[in-house]
C-alpha positions in Angstrom: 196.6 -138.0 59.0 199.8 -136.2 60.3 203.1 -136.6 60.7 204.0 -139.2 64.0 207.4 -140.6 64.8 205.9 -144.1 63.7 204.8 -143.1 60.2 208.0 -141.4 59.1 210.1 -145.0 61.0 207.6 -146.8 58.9 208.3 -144.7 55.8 211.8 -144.9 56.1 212.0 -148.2 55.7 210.1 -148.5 52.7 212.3 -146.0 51.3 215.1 -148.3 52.6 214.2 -151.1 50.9 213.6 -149.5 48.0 217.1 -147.7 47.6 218.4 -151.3 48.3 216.7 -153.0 45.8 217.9 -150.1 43.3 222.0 -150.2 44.2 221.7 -154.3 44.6 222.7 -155.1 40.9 225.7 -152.6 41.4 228.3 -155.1 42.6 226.7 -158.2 40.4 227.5 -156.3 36.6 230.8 -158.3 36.4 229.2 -161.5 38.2 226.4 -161.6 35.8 228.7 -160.7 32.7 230.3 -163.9 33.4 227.3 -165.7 33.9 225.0 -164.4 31.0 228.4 -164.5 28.7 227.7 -161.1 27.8 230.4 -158.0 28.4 230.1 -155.8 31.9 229.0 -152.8 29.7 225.8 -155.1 28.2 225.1 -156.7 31.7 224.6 -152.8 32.8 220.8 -153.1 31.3 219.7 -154.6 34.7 220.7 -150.8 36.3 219.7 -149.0 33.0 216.0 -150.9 33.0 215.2 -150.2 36.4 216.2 -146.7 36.3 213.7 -146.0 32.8 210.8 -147.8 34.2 211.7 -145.6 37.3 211.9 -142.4 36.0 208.7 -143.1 33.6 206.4 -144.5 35.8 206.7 -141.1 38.1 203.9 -139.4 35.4 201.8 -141.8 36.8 202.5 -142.1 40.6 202.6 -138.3 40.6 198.8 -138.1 40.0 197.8 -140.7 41.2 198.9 -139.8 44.6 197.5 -136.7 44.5 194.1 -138.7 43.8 194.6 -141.3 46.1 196.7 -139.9 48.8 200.7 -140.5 49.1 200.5 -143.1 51.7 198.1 -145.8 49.9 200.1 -145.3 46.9 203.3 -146.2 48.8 201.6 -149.0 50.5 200.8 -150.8 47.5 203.8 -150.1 45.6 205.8 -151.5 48.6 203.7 -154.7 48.4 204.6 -155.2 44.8 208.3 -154.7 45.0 207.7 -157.6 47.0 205.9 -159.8 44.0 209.0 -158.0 41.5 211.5 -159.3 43.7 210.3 -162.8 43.9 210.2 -162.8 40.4 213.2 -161.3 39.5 214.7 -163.9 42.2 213.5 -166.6 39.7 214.5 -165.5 36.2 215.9 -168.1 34.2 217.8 -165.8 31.6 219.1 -162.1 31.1 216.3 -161.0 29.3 213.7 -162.0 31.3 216.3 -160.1 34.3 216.2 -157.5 32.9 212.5 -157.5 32.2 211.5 -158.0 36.0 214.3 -155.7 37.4 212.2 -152.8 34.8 208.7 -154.2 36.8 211.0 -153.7 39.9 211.6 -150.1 39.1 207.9 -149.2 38.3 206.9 -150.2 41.3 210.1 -149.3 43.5 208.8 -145.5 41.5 206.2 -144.7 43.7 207.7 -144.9 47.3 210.8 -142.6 47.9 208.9 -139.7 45.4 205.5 -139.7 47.0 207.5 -140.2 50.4 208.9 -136.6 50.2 205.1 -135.0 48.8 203.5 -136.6 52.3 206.7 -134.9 54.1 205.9 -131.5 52.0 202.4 -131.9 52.9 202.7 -132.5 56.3 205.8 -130.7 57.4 206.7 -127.5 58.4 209.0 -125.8 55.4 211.2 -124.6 58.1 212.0 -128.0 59.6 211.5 -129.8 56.1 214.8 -129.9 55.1 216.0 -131.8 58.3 213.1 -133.9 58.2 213.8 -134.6 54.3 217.5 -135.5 55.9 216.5 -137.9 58.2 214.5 -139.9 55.4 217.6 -139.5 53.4 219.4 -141.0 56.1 217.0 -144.4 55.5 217.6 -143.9 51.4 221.3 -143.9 52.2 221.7 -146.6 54.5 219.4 -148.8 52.4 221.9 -148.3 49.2 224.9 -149.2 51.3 222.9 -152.1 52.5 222.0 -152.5 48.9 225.1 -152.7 47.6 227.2 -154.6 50.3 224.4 -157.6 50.5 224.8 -157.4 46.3 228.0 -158.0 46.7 227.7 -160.1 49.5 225.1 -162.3 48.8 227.1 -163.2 44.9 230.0 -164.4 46.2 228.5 -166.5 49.0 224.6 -167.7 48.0 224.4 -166.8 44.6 222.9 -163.5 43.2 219.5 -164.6 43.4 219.2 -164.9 47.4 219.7 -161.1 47.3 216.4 -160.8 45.6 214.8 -163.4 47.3 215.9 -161.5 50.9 214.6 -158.3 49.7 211.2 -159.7 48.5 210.8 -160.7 52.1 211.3 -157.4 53.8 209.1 -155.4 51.1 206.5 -157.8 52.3 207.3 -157.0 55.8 207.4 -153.4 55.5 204.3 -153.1 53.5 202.2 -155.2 55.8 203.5 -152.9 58.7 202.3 -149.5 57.0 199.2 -151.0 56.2 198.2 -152.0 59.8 199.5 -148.8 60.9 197.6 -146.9 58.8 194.6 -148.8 59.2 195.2 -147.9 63.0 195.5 -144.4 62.2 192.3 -143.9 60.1 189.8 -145.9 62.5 189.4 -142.8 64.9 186.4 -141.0 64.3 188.1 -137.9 63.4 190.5 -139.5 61.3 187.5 -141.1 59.4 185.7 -137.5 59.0 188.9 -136.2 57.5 189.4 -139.0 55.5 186.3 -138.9 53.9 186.1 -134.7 53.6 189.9 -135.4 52.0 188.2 -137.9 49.5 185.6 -135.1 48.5 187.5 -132.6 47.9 189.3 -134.5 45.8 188.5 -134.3 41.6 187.9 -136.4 39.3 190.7 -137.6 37.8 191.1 -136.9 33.7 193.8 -137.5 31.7 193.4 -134.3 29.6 193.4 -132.6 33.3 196.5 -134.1 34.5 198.2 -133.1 31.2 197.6 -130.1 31.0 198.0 -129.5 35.0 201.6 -131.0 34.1 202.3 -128.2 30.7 201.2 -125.9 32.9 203.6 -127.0 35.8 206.4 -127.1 32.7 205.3 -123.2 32.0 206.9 -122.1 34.9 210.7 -121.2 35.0 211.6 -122.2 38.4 209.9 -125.6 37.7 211.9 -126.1 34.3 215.4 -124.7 35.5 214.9 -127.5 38.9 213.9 -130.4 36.6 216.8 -129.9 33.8 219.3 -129.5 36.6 218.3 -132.6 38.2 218.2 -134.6 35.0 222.2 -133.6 34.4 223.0 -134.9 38.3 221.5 -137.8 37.7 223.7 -138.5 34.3 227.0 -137.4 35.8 226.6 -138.6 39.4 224.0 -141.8 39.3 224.9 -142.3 36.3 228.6 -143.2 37.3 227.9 -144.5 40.6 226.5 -147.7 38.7 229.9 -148.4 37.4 232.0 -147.8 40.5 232.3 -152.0 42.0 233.0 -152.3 38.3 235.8 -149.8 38.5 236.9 -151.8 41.6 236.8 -155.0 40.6 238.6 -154.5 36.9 240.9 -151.7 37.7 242.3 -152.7 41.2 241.1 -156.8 41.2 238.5 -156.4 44.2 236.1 -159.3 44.7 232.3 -158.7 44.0 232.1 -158.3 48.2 235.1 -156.1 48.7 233.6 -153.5 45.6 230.0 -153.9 47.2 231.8 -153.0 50.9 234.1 -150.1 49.1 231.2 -148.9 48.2 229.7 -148.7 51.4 231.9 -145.4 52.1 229.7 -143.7 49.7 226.5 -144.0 51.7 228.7 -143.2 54.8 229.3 -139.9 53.0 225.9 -139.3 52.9 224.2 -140.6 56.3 227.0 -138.2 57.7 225.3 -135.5 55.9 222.1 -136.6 57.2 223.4 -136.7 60.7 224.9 -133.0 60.3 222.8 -131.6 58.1 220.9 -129.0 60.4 224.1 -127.6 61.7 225.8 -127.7 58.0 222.5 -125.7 56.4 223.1 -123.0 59.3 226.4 -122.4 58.7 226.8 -122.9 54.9 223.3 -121.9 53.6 221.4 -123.8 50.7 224.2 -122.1 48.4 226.8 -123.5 50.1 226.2 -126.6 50.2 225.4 -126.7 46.4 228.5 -125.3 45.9 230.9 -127.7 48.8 228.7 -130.6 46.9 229.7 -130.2 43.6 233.1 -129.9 44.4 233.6 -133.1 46.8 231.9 -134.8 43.6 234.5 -134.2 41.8 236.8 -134.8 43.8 235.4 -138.0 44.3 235.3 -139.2 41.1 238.5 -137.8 39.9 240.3 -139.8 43.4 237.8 -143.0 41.2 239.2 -142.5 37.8 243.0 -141.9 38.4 243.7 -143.3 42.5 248.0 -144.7 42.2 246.7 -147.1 45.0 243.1 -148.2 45.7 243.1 -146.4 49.1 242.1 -143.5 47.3 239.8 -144.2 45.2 237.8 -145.6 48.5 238.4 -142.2 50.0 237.0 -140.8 46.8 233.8 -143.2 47.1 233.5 -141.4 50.8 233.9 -137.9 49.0 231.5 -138.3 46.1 228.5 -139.6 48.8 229.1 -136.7 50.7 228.7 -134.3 48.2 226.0 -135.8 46.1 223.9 -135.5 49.3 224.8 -132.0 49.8 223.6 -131.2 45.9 220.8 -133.3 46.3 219.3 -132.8 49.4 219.2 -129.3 48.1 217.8 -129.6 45.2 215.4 -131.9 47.0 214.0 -129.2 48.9 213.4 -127.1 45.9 211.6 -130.0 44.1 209.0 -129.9 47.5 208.6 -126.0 47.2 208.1 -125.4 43.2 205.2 -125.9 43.1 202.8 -126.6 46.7 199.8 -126.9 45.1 200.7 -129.5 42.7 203.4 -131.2 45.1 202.5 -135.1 44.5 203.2 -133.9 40.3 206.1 -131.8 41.0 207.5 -134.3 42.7 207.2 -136.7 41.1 208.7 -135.2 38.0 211.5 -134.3 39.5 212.4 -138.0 40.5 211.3 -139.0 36.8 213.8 -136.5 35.6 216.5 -137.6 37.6 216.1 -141.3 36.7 215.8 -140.6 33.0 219.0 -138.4 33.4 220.7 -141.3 35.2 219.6 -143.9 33.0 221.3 -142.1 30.2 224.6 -141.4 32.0 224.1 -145.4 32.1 224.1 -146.2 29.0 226.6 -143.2 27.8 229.0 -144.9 30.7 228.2 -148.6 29.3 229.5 -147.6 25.8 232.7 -146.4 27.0 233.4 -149.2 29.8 234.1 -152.4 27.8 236.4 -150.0 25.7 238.4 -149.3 28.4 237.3 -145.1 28.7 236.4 -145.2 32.2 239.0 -143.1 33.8 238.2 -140.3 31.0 234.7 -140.3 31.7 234.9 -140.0 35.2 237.1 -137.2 34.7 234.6 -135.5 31.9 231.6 -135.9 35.0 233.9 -134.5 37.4 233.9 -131.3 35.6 230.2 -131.4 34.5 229.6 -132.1 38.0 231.8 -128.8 39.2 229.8 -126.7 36.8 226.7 -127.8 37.5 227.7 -126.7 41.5 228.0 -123.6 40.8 225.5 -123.1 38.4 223.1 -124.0 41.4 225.3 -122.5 43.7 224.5 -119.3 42.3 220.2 -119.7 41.1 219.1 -121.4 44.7 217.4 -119.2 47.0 219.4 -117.6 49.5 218.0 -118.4 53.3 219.2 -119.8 56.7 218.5 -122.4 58.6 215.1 -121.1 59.9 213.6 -120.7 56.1 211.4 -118.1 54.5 
């Protein structure tokens, strides 16, 4: 199957839903602190679980969607973030939360990941990086979705109709793919190609896989991508989790207002999406790296030490911007280092990037109930600024029209 305007729509809003269902808990930390009569920093596990069972889970939607082909994988994965939702709608205590928010990561694992090895496989590397925007575009609209209905939806139906809503569309969205696909593959030639696909296809072994993967690891380029992505996912996810909280204890925001402050951060990033053609002609892969890390910063710095809370909403704007502008281009190395294992390389990269952003969780979680997060927004600000440059300076060089 190629690439059709439908299939990418359909695709986008899997990868929607998913990015929703990942930022939803954002606004709810204090809510369910309160709730749970546990501390902000201890209600964080609902971010920290999702975000492990995310990052793991990659080692094993990486393969398998080389095996099975991207878009089944996604399809069923979409249908149970459907079943997670539901149950994590109906948990009747933090533990069993966090338990089905970690089943809602797995699952959530193999959509957005395996979304970007179809787009590698399918898309021209010189119009990848727009195309990689546009679904970008669906990620970041579904976390400001995400986190204004989190907010939202606590304040007005209780937390749990958030979970309960996004159960439904999962459902919806995975039902559509399916028929669509099933559509796609019932022409004869999309049956030949299916099935000459299938055959080519090995065998899958787990001794196979493993050492496909040490021998992916053997490669500089694939090593140098995967550690940097791991270190912006600890200073940049990993403090976006604790931003509504920021709102709500430093400046006395409602649960709604934090989750709709927040919003500005996935504006900074659907602008990206929207611009990012002309911005990748005129600044180059190195520039953006570069502009990226440094809005970041400023970003969180505007977070950490704002005299009014206008600023620290402009800084939400600024850091969404520029993690998009890192990302995206680090994206678009993760889809190049390695073509004939994309579905692995992938996949690892999103697995490194959730680990590294489940640690900057927890590292974040220690420090917020004592009161440290203004100094640990500054210390990511200037991790952030190096790790700008240090990409800045190691990603290819090229234009807009590629290699």
């Amino acid at each position: 199957m190629t690439s059709s305007p439908t299939m990418l729509r359909l695709i986008g809003l899997a990868a929607f839903s998913s990015m929703a269902s990942m930022r939803v808990c954002d606004p709810m930390l204090v809510a369910l602190a309160e709730e749970f009569r546990i501390s902000t920093g201890d209600a964080a596990a609902v971010v920290a679980a999702f975000a492990v069972a995310y990052g793991v889970l990659q080692l094993v939607y990486g393969p398998l969607g080389d095996r099975l082909g991207a878009l089944r994988v996604i399809i069923g994965a979409t249908a149970a973030c459907a079943v997670f939702n539901a149950v994590t709608a109906m948990a009747p205590g933090f533990t069993v939360l966090v338990v089905a928010r970690a089943a809602m990561g797995a699952a959530a694992a193999g959509i957005i990941p395996l979304s970007m090895a179809w787009i590698g496989d399918q898309v021209p590397y010189a119009q990848r990086q727009e195309t990689l925007a546009r679904l970008m575009g669906a990620t970041v609209t579904g976390m400001m979705a995400g986190q204004w209905f989190g907010g939202f939806a606590t304040e007005t139906m209780g937390w749990r109709a958030a979970f309960a809503v996004l159960s439904v569309l999962f459902a919806v969205t995975a039902v559509l793919l399916w028929r669509h696909v099933r559509a796609a593959n019932a022409t004869p030639q999309a049956l030949a190609r299916s099935q000459a696909d299938a055959a080519g296809r090995p065998a899958f072994s787990l001794g196979g896989y493993v050492a496909s993967t040490v021998a992916l690891l053997r490669v500089p380029r694939v090593r140098w991508v995967l550690a940097v992505v791991a270190i912006e996912g600890a200073l940049a996810f990993g403090t976006l989790a604790f931003v509504p909280a920021r709102m709500v204890d430093g400046f006395g925001l409602s649960a709604s207002a934090a989750g709709g402050a927040m919003v500005l951060y996935g504006v900074g990033g659907l602008l990206y999406s929207v611009f990012a053609r002309r911005w990748l002609a005129w600044l180059g892969e190195r520039g953006l790296a570069l502009a990226g890390g440094a809005l970041i910063a400023a970003g969180l710095l505007l977070l950490a030490w704002p005299p009014v809370v206008a600023w620290a909403v402009v800084g939400c704007f600024l850091a969404g911007l520029g993690f998009y502008m890192l990302h995206n281009t680090l994206q678009v190395q993760a889809t190049q280092m390695a073509p004939e294992a994309r579905g692995t390389a992938v996949s690892l990269f999103a697995c490194l990037l959730f680990l590294g952003q489940s640690t900057g969780v927890l590292i974040v979680a220690f420090g917020v109930d004592r009161g440290w997060l203004p100094p640990m927004f500054t210390a990511a600000a200037v991790g952030v600024i190096v790790l700008g440059v240090t990409v800045s300076r190691r990603v290819q060089a090229r234009g807009a029209s590629g290699p």
